[in-house]
C-alpha positions as CSV (number, residue, x, y, z in Angstrom):
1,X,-4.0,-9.0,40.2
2,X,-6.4,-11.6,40.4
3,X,-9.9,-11.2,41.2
4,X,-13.0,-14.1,42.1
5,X,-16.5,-14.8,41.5
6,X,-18.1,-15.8,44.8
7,X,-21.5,-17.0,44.5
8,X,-24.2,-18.5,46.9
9,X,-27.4,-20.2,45.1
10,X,-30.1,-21.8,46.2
11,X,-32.2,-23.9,43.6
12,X,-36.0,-24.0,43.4
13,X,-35.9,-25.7,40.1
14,X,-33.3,-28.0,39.0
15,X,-34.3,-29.1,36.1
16,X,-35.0,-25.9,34.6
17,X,-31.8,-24.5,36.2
18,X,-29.5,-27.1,34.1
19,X,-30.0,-24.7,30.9
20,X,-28.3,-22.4,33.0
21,X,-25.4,-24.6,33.9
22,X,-24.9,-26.0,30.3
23,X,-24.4,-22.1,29.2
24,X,-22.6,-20.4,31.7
25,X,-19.5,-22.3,31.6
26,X,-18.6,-21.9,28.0
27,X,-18.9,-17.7,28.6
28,X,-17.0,-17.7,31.8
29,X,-14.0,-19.7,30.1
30,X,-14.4,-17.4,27.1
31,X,-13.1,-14.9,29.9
32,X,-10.2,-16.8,31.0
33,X,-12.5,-17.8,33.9
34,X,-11.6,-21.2,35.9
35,X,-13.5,-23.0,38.7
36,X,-12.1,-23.1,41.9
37,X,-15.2,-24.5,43.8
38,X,-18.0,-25.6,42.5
39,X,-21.2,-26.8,44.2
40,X,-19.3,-29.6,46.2
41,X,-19.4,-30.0,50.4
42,X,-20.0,-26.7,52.1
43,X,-20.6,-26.1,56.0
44,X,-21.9,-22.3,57.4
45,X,-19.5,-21.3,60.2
46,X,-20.5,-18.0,61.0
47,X,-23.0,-16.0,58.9
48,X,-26.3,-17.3,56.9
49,X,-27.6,-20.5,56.5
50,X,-25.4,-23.1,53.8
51,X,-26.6,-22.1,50.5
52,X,-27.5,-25.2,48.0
53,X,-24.3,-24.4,46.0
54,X,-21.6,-21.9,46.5
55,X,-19.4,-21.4,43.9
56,X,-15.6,-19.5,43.2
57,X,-14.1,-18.8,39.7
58,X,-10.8,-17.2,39.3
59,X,-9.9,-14.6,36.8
60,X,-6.8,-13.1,35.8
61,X,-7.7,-9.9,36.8
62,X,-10.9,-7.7,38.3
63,X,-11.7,-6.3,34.3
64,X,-11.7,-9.6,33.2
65,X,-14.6,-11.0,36.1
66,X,-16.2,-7.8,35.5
67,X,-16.1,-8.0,32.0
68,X,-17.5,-11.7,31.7
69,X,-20.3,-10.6,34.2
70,X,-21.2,-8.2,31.6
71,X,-21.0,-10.2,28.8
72,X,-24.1,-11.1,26.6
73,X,-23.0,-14.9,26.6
74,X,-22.9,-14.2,30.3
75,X,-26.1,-12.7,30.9
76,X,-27.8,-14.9,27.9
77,X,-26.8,-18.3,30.2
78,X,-28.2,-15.8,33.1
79,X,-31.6,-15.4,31.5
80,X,-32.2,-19.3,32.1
81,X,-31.3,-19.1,35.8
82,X,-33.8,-16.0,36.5
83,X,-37.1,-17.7,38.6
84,X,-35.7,-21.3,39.2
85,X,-32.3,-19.8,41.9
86,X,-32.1,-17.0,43.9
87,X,-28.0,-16.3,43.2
88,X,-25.9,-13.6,45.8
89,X,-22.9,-13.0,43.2
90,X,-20.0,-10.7,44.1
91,X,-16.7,-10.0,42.5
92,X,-13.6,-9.3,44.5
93,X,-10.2,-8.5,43.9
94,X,-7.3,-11.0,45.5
95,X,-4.5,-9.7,47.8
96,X,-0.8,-10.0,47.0
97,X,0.5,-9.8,50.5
């Protein structure tokens, strides 16, 4: 079954945060990951604020998001990201209904 990355970020340093973005890709293909949504026009219905960017990759399966989370291409691109975003990352499964 599939499962998602859903992300919400908010970018304090742009610059600094484009090591991060040049990085992350690469790993998260390297897991069969693919980009759904990426940054692009967002609008808070309900909930928090819009973040800056919000973000959904699709995997072939919940191992396979968890597994590129964990990754140390994963968390090397991550290292660049730490101080310049605040990220909210969560992984969930999809439904087959």
């Amino acid at each position: 079954m599939k499962a998602y990355w859903i992300a919400h970020v908010d970018i304090t340093d742009p610059e600094q945060y484009l090591q991060y973005t040049q990085r992350a890709p690469a790993a998260i293909a390297a897991h069969g990951g693919r980009f759904l949504a990426r940054g692009g026009r967002s609008e808070a219905l309900e909930g928090r604020a819009t973040p800056q960017r919000s973000v959904v990759i699709e995997f072939d399966s919940y191992e396979q998001a968890v597994a590129c989370y964990r990754s140390d291409a994963y968390q090397e691109a991550c290292r660049h990201r730490q101080g310049v975003a605040r990220a909210e990352i969560i992984i969930v499964e999809g439904f087959e209904g």
